[in-house]
C-alpha positions in Angstrom: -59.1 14.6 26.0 -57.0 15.8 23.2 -53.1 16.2 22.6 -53.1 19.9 22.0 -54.0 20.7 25.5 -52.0 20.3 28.9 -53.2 17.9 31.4 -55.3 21.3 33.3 -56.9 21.8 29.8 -54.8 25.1 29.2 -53.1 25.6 25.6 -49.6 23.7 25.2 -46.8 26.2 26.7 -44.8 28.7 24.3 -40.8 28.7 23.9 -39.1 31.1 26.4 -37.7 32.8 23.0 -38.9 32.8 19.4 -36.7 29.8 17.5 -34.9 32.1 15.1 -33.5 34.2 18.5 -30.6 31.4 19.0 -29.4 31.7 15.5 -29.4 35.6 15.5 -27.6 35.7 18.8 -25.4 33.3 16.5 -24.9 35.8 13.7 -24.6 39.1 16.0 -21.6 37.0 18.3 -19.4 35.7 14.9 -19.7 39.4 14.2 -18.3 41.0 17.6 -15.4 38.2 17.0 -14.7 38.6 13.7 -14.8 42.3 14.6 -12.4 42.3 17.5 -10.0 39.9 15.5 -9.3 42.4 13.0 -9.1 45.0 15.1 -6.7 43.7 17.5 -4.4 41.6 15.4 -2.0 43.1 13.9 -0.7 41.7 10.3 2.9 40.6 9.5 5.0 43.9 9.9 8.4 44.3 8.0 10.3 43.4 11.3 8.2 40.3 11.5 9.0 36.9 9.7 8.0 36.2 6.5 5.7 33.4 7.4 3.5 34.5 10.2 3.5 30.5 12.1 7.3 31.1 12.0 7.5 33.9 14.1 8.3 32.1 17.6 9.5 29.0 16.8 13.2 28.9 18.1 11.6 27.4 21.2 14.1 25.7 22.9 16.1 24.4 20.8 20.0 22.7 20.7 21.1 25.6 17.8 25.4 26.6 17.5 27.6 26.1 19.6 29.1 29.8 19.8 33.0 30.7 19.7 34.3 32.1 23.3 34.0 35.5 22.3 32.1 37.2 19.2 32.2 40.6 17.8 33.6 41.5 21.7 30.9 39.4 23.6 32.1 36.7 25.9 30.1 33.9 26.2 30.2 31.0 28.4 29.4 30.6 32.7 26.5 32.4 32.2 23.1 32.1 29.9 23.2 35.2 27.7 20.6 37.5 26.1 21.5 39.6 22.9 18.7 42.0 21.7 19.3 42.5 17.9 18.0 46.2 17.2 18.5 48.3 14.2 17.8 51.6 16.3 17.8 52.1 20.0 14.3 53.1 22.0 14.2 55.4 25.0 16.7 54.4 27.5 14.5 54.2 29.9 12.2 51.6 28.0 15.6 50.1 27.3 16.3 50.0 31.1 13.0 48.4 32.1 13.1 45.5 29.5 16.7 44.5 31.2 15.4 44.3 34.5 12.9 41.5 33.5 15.9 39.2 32.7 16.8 37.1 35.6 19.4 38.1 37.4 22.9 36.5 36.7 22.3 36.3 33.1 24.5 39.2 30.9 22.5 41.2 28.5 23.6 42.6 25.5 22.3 45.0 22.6 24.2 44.2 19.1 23.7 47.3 17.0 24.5 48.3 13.5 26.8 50.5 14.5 28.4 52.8 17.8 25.5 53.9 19.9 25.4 58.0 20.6 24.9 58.1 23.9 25.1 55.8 27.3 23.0 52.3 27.0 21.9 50.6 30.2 23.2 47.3 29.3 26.3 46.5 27.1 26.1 47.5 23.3 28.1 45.2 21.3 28.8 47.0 17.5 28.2 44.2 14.7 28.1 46.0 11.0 28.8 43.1 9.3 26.0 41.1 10.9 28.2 38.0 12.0 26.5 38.0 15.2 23.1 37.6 14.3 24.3 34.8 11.5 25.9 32.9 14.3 23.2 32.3 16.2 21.0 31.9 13.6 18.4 34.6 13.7 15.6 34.7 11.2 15.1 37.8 8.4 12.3 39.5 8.6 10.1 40.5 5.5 11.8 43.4 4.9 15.4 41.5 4.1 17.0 43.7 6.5 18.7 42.9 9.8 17.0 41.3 12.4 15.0 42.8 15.5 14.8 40.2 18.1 16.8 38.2 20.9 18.5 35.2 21.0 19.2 33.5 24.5 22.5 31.7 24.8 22.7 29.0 27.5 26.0 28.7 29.9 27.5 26.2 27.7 27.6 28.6 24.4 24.8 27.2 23.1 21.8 29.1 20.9 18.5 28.2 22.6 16.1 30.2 21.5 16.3 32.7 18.7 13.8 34.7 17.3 12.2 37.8 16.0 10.3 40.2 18.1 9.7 43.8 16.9 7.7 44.2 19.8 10.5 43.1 22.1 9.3 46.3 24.9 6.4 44.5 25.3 7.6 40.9 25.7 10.5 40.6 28.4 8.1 38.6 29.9 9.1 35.7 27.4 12.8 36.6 27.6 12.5 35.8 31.1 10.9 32.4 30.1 12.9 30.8 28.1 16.1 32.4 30.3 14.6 30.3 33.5 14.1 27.3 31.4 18.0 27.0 30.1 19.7 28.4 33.5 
């Protein structure tokens, strides 16, 4: 009897696939991925940080203790959110990113300057930026003021602070971090 033959005497079985199929499959897989990576993330915009790994890392943390009341906003009782824009969007996009902030927690927009028409939250008017310096929010690439929130817990302190040019999309993580310091 020889070793090239099964015990029945028929020819040794074949591989289900060819041996180079695994590595193709490899090759043709690393290419869909590398594919939908560049098409779906985004690079750093001018709103965005300067160093990419920076972007959301105010996570939590013990920042300034805030004054009682800055550039008009009363602080204190209550967590606060301030969403730092350099324009306003629809108010109606406005409106729905509010209503994903728990309840009980004030929200205000800081602006540049004196909004044109009626917000749906407070707008607070900052020119000088003093606001944003206070709590510590980053600069984006660009150099230029800040688009982003900062959460403020009950006791005046700057928890979380950060830049977010895609705020509309992400009240879901305002919500977060408001829940986490109430």
């Amino acid at each position: 009897m020889s070793g090239s033959r099964e015990p029945d005497g028929a020819p040794p079985a074949r591989p289900p696939v060819p041996p180079w199929a695994p590595l193709a499959w490899f090759g043709v897989l690393a290419a869909v991925l590398v594919l939908v990576v560049v098409t779906t993330v985004r690079p750093p915009g001018p709103l965005d940080a300067p160093d990419p790994a920076q972007q959301r890392d105010g996570v939590l943390r013990d920042g300034p203790r805030l004054a009682p009341r800055v550039v008009g906003i009363a602080f204190g009782g209550r967590p606060t959110v301030l969403l730092f824009l350099r324009r306003l969007p629809d108010t109606a996009a406005l409106r729905r990113w509010a209503l994903e902030v728990p309840r009980g927690t004030a929200v205000h927009v800081v602006l540049p300057s004196a909004p044109r028409r009626p917000l749906p939250v407070p707008a607070a008017v900052d020119p000088s930026g003093r606001l944003s310096q206070a709590v510590g929010m980053p600069t984006p690439l660009d150099g230029g003021r800040p688009v982003g929130y900062a959460v403020v817990d009950r006791d005046r302190r700057v928890r979380y602070a950060t830049l977010d040019p895609e705020y509309l999309q992400n009240a879901f993580e305002v919500a977060v971090v408001v829940g986490a310091v109430a």
